[in-house]
N, C-alpha and C positions, 0 to 999 in steps of 0.2 A: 460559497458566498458569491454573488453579485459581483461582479466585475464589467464598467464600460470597458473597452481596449481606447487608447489613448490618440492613433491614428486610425485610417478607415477602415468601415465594419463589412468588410466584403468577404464575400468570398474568391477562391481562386479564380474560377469562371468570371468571375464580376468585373477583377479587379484588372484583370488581362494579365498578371500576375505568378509564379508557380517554381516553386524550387526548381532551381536545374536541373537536378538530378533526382532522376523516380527513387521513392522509396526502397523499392528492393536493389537497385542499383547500388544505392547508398548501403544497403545491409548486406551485400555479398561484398563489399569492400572492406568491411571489417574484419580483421583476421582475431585469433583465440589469444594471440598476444595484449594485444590493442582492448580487446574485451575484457581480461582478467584483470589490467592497470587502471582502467579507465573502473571497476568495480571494488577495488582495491581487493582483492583476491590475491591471496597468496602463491600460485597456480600460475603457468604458463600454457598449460594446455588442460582440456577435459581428461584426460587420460594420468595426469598426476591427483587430479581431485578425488576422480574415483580409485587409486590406487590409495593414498592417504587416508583414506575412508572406506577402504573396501569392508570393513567391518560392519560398520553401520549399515552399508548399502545390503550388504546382504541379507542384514534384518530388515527393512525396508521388505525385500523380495519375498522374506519366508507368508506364505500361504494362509498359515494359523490364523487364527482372530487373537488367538490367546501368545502367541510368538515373543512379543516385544515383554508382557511380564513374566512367564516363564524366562526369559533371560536374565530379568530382574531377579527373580528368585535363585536362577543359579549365582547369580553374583552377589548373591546376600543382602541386597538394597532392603533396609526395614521398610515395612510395609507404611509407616509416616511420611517417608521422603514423597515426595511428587515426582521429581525429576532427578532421572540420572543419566548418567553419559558412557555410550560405547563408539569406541574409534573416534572420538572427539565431536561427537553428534549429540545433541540432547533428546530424549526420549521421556514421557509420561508413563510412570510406572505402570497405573493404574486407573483409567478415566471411571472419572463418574460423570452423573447425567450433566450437572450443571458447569464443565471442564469444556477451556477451549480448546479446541484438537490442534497439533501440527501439523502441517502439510507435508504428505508424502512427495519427493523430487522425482523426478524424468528420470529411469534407472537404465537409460541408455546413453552412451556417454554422446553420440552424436545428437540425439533428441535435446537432450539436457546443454549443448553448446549451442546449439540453434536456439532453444530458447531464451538463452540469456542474450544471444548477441539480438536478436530484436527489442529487447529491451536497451540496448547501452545503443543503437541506431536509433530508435526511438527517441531517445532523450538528446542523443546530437543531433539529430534532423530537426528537430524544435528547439536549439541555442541552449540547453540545460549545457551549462559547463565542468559541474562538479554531480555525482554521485555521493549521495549521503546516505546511510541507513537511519542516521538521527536529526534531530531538529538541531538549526544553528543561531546564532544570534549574530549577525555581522553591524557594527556600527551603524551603519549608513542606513538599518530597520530602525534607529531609534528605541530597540527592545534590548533587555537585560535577560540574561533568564533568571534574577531573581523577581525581576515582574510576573515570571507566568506561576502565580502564585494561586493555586485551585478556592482559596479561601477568599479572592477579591470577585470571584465568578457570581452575578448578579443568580444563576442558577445553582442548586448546591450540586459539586461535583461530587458524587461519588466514589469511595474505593474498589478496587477490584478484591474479589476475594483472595485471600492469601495463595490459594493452589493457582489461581489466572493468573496471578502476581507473576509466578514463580514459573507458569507455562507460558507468559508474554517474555520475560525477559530469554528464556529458551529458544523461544522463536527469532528473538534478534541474535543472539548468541547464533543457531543454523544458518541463519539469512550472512551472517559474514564471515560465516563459512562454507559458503555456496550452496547451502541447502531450499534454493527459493521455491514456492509454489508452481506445480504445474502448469505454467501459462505462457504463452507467445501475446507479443502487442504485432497488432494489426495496424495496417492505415488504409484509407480510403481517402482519394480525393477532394470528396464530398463530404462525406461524414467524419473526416478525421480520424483520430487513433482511435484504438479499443483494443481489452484485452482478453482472449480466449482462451478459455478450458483446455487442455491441453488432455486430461484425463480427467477421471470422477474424481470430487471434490468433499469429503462428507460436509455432515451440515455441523456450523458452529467451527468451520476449521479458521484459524488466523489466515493471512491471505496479504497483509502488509500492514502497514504502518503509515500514515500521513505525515509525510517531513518534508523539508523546505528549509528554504528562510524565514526566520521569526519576527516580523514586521508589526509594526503598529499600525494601527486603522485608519489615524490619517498620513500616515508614508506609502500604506498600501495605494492609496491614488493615483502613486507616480509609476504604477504598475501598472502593463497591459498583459497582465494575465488574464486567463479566464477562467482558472483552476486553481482562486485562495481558497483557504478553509479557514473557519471560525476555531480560533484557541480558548481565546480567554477574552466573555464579553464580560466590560466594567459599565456599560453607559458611556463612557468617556473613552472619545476616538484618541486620546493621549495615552492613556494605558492598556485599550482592549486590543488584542492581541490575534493577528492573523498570518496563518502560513502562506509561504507566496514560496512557491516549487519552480519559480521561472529559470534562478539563478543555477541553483541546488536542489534535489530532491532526489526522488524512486519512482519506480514506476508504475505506484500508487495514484497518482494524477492522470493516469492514463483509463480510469476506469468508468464506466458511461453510465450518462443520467438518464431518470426514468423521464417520461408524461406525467406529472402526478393528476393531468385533469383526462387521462385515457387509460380505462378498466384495465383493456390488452397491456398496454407497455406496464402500469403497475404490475403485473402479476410476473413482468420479465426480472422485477428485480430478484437476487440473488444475493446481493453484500449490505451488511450493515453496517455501521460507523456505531463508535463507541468511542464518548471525551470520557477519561475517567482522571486521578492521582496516583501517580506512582512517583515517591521518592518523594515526594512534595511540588510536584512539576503536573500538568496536564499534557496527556496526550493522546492520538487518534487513533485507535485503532478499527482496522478493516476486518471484517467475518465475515463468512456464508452463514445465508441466515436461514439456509432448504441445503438438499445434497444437488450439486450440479452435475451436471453429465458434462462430457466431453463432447468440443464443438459451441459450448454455450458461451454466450459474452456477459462477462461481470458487470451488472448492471445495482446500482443503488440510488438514492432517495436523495438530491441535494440539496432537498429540505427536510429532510430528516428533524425532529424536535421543533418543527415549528407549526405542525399540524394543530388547529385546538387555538392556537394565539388567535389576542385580534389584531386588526391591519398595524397596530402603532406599531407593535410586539412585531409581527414580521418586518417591518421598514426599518428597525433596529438590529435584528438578526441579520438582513442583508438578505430578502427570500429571492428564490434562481426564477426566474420563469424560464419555465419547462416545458410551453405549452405548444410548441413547433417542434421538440424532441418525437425521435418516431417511437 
């Protein structure tokens, strides 16, 4: 969603402006301590994670296509269950076509700590204070979460099927157990953050979640973010419902917009966004929506669902122009 920032709209160059300290500067100062607390990680170092989980990790490794349910089957998992657990990991017994995939993690323990620490640099080098894997509701948004109620959504929200259900909650269930997505967040002076491939990605695989703080639409004004997302539109800036990742969030907010009026950058997209109900709550999730290679930057649509409206419908939705995005 649309965001003016509150003070001047420059850039570094412009503004004479510029963190003191470069980026990588700032991310070789983070040590795996500083990183695990700051991720709430149970974990002092990479090398307890993966002992902790050596199990899982090694199914991870195994070659097979067929490895992770033959495991299932020696372990007697019925064939109903979707999801079961080795070494404290969640696994998909069984994919079918219409299943969203887990993310295989960085199965090198130094890969897999470089990766996370440019995410928790990442979010301290842009004033993110807290680390969340879920949505919060802090006072000072004006939101409840019994507001983010999917049945007030002017659009009908749909459920996710019971097997997504049950493969999304898995996904956050891995994600705070350190099992995140293949990926480093980059930064550029210019172009600001993004996040990369780190290895191949299948298609359809989870990739994050959209969390924040859960603000209302007219509290979101006193925000100079440029990265809300749309929760729960009512018509009414009093109860419609936006995440604002400035305070709190992941490193979902880090992930880059398309052109939607340029062929080329359209076809760089790679993630989708998905509002659905689970639990009776709305929430965002992120997918690959092709298989990405490695090297590639996750790029999605941040007008997604607004394609097809006319001008009034997009000025209510809050439409991004994208049209200086490369």
């Amino acid at each position: 969603m649309v965001n003016i920032p509150r003070g001047d709209w420059l850039c570094s160059a412009c503004s004479g402006s510029s963190n003191s300290v470069p980026f990588e500067e700032y991310k070789n100062g983070i040590d795996q301590q500083e990183m695990m607390s700051f991720l709430g990680l149970p974990y002092q170092k990479a090398t307890r994670f993966f002992r902790e989980h050596s199990e899982a990790m090694d199914l991870f490794k195994e070659k097979s296509k067929n490895a992770i349910k033959q495991r299932a089957l020696s372990l007697q998992i019925p064939s109903k269950q979707v999801i079961f657990e080795v070494g404290g990991i969640k696994f998909i017994r069984a994919l079918e076509n219409s299943d969203w995939r887990l993310p295989v993690p960085l199965l090198n323990k130094s890969e897999w700590a470089t990766s996370l620490s440019t995410i928790v640099a990442a979010m301290k080098y842009c004033g993110v204070g807290k680390y969340s894997p879920d949505l919060l509701y802090p006072p000072i948004g004006h939101a409840t979460e019994e507001m983010n109620n999917p049945e007030l959504d002017v659009d009908k929200i749909h459920p996710m099927s019971k097997r997504n259900m049950e493969i999304f909650k898995a996904f956050n269930h891995n994600i705070k157990h350190g099992v995140f997505p293949p990926v480093r967040v980059l930064y550029d002076e210019n172009m600001g953050f993004s996040v990369e491939a780190l290895a191949p990605i299948q298609k359809y695989t989870l990739v994050g979640e959209y969390v924040g703080d859960v603000v209302t639409v007219d509290r979101s004004g006193t925000s100079n973010s440029d990265s809300l997302m749309l929760l729960l539109q009512t018509e009414d800036p009093e109860t419609s419902l936006i995440i604002d990742p400035t305070v709190s969030g992941n490193y979902s907010r880090f992930f880059s917009g398309i052109n939607n009026r340029n062929l080329l950058s359209k076809r760089k997209a790679n993630v989708r966004t998905r509002r659905f109900a689970m639990d009776g709550k709305i929430h965002v999730a992120l997918f690959t929506s092709r298989d990405v290679e490695a090297g590639e930057i996750l790029s999605y649509d941040y007008n997604a669902g607004n394609h097809g409206k006319c001008v009034e419908e997009w000025a209510k939705a809050g439409f991004y122009d994208t049209s200086n995005f490369f």
